[in-house]
N, C-alpha and C positions, 0 to 999 in steps of 0.2 A: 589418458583421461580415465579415472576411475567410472563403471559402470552407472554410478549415480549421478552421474555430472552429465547430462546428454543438454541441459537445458540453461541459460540464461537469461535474465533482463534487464531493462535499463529505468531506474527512478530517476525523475528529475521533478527540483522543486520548481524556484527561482533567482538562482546562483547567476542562470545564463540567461544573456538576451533570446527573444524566442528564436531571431535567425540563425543566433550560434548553436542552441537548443535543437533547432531543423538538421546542422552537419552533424550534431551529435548522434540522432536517431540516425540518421543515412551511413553513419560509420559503425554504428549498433547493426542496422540491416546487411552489412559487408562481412559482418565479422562473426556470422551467423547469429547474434542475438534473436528471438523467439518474441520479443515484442519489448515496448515500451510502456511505462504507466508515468500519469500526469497527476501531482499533487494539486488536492485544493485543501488542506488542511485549516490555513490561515487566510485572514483579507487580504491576499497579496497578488494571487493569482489564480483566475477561473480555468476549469480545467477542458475549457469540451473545446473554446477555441485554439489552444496548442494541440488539444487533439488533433484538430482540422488539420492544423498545419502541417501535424508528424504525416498525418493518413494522406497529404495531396503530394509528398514529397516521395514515398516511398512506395514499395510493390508488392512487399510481402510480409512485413514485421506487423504483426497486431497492436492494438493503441488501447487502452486500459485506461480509467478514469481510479488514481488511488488516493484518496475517494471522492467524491463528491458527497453532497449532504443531504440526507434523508429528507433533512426539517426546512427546506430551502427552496426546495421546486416542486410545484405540484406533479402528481404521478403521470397526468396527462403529459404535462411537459417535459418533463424526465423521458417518458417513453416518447414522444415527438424526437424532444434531442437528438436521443438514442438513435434512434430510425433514421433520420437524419445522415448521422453519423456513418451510418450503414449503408446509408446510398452512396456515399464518397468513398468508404471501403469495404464491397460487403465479405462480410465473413472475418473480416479484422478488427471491428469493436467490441470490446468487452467493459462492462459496466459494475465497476468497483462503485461502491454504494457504502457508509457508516453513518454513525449516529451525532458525529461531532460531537462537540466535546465544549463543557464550562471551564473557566466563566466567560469563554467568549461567545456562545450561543445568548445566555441571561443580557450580554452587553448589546446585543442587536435586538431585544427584545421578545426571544424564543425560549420557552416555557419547557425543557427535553424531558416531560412526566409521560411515563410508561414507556420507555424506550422498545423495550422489547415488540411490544402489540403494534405501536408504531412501524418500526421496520417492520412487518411480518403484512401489515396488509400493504404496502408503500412496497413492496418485493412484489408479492399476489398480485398487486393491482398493475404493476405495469409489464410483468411477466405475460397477463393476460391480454393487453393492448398489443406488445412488442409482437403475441402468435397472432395478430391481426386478428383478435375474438371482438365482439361487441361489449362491452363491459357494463355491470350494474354492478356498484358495491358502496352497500351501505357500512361502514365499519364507527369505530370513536373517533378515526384521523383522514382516513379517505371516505368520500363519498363521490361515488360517479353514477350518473342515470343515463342509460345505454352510450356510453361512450365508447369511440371504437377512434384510431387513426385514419383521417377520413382524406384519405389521397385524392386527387381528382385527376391529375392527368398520367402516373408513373402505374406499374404493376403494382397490384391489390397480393401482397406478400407476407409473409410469415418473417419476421425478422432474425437472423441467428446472432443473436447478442447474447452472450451468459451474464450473468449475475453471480458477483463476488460479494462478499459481505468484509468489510475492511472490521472486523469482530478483534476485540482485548479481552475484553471480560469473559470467565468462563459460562455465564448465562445467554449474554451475547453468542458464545461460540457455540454452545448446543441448538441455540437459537440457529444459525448457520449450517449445522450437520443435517440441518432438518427440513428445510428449506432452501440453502441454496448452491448453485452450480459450483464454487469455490469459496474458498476465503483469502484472505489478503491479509498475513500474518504479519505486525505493526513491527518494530524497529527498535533498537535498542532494547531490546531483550536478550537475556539468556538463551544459548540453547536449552538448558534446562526447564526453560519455562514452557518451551514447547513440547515436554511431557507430559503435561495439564492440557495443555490445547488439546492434543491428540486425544485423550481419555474425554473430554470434553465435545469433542466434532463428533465421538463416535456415540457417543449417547445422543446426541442428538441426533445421528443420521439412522441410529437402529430404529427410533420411533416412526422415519421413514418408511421405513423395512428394505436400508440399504449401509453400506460400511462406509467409514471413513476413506478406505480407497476409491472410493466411488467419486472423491472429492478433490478438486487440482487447489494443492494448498502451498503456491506462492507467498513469497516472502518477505518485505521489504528489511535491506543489510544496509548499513551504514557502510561505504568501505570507504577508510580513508589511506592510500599505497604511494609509498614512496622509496626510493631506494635506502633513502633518510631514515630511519628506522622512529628514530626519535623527533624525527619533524611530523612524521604520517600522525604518530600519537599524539604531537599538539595540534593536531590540523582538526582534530576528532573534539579536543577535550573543553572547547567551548559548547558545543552543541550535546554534548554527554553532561552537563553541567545544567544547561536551560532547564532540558529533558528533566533532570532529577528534581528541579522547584517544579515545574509543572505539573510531573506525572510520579509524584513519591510513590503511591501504592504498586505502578507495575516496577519499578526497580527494587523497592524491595520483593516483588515475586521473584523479582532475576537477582537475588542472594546480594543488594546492595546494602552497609549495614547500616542500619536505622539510626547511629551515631551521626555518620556521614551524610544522612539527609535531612538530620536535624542541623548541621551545622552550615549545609549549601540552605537550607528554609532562613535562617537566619538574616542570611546577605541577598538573599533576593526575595521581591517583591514582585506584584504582577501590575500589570507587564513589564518586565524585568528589562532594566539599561542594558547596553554594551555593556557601560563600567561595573555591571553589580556582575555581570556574568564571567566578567575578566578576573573580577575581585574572587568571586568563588569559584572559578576555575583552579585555582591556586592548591584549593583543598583536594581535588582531585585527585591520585593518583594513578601512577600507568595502567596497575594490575586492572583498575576498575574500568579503565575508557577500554583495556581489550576483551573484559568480561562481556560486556554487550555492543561490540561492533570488530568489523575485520579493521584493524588497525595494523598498521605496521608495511614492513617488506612486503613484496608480492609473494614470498612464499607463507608468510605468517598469514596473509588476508586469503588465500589461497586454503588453508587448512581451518581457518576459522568459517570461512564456509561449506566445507565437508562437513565440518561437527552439525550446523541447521541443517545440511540435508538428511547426516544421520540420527537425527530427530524430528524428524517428522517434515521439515520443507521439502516440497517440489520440485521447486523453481526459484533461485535467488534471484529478485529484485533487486539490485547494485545499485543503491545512489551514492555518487563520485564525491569525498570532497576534496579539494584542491585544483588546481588547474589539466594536473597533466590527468585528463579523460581518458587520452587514447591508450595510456597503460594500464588503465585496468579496463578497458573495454579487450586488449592486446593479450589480458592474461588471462580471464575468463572466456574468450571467444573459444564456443564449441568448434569453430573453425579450423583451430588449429593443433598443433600434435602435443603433447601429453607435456606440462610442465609444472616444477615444481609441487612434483611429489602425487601429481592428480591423476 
């Protein structure tokens, strides 16, 4: 195993039922995985109660929230959660946090003006709850008059929860460098794009008056590994495809060409069918679904995630797609002895 490979983890959406979701993390926790993170991106699946599930099931793998939404729960609640969470595993939850994202914020009737000021006191406010402080914070989005987590019958504790910032943008990410414990670097991107990040986290973290190393900067990877070479890459090129009507401006940072996502904008709509995604999937090609994600053999998805660590990730977040889990949980496991080329 190459010197920068000491670490793994495991993403999951809602592919899998939660119980099969439960043997996944417990076979994550065997196989030396370093923790799990639970998606709540979309309406499909809240993230704190698989948290629960992962954290009651297992001993030592951390549980990560990638992400939950900033605009969604008040800070008090957030930090309750959190705390919460911490009493079933303490020292194992970690609280990945973003801004979500339009147009499905505007469709529940949430307004996402001043992003930035927003996170920053929604960070501040329950950073200060979670050290068990009394809180007063008057801000434009939080307001609390001496609020504090008010335990009555368990120990009166300092919570050790870090705070991730699940950050895209590079205002968001200096916003990150500067305020918080880590970041939670989004998916389907370039390695190259996380040249900008890094130059990004660390202006933000200088104003701290601290470095970008100072910063555990995980990573969420697509992988989709199959012996099949050419089946991994169609198991990817529906969801490479979504990705590119939903979110045109970070593929084109990750060098997609503005051709090609005028021609997928074309055939899908929002919220896009099955059929409009299958239709423009077509236009996809190979070179692009491996440009931003580990597609392919295990030893191709294998070196596609050496190039994110030699760019700046920490920590790959692995979300599986296709059935067979335990082979890529089998070939990234820091567990075992050095293969394919690592």
């Amino acid at each position: 195993m190459a010197d920068n490979r000491k670490r793994a983890a495991l993403y999951l959406q809602d592919a899998h039922s939660l119980r099969e979701a439960m043997t996944h993390v417990q076979a994550a926790e065997r196989a030396g995985f370093e923790a799990v993170w639970q998606a709540e991106s979309r309406l499909v699946r809240e993230a704190t109660v698989p948290m629960a599930a992962f954290a009651s099931v297992t001993e030592r793998i951390k549980v990560g929230s990638g992400v939950v939404a900033s605009w969604t729960r008040n800070p008090a609640l957030l930090a309750a959660t959190f705390s919460t969470l911490d009493d079933l595993a303490p020292g194992r939850i970690m609280l990945g946090i973003g801004a979500w994202w339009d147009p499905l914020a505007r469709k529940v009737g949430i307004q996402r003006r001043r992003p930035l000021l927003q996170m920053r006191e929604v960070v501040e406010s329950v950073r200060a709850l979670l050290a068990n402080q009394n809180v007063t914070f008057h801000g434009e989005f939080v307001n609390l008059d001496g609020v504090e987590l008010d335990y009555v019958h368990q120990e009166r504790r300092a919570k050790d929860v870090p705070i991730y910032i699940g950050a895209t943008g590079m205002r968001m990410m200096e916003l990150t460098g500067e305020i918080a414990d880590g970041v939670v670097l989004n998916y389907l991107v370039s390695p190259t794009y996380n040249l900008q990040a890094m130059d990004a986290l660390e202006r933000g973290a200088s104003r701290a008056g601290r470095s970008v190393d100072d910063l555990d900067r995980p990573q969420l990877i697509v992988c989709s590994m199959d012996s099949d070479r050419a089946a991994a890459i169609d198991a990817a090129r529906g969801m490479v495809t979504q990705y590119m009507g939903q979110q045109p401006h970070i593929m084109r940072a990750s060098g997609v060409p503005t051709s090609l996502l005028e021609d997928i904008g074309r055939v899908l709509t929002w919220p896009a069918t099955h059929e409009q995604v299958m239709e423009a999937s077509k236009l996809v090609p190979d070179d692009i679904v491996q440009l931003i994600c580990a597609a392919g053999t295990p030893t191709e998805c294998v070196e596609k995630v050496d190039h994110y660590l030699e760019q700046g990730c920490t920590c790959p977040i692995l979300y599986p797609l296709g059935e067979d889990v335990g082979l890529m949980l089998e070939t990234f496991s820091p567990a075992r002895p050095s293969v394919g080329g690592r």
